[in-house]
C-alpha positions, -999 to +999 in steps of 0.1 A: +000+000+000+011+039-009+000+054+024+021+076+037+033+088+070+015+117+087+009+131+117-025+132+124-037+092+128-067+088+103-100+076+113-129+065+093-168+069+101-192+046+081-224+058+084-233+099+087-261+092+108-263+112+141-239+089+160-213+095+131-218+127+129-214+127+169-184+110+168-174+132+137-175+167+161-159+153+194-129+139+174-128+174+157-098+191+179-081+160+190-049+156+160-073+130+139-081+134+103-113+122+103-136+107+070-172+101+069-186+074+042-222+076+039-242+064+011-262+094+007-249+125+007-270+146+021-286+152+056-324+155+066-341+152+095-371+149+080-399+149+113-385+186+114-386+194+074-422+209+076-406+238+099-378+250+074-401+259+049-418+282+074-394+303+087 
């Protein structure tokens, strides 16, 4: 493998759900370089969708 040395430590998220994205924002300081696979790309919380279009 070509990976090459750094000095952050990687880690990777599957899933960009609220516990990834949890996990995602306490590791956010903390010398990580952090990556989020998700197979969609977008988020929506959709029991609160109704109040976006209202504001």
């Amino acid at each position: 493998m070509n990976i090459q040395e750094r000095e952050f430590k990687r880690v990777v998220i599957i899933g960009g759900g609220f516990g990834g994205l949890h996990i995602a924002k306490e590791l956010e300081n903390k010398n990580f370089k952090v990556a989020i696979l998700d197979k969609n790309n977008y988020h929506t919380f959709q029991p609160l969708l109704y109040q976006a279009w209202f504001v």
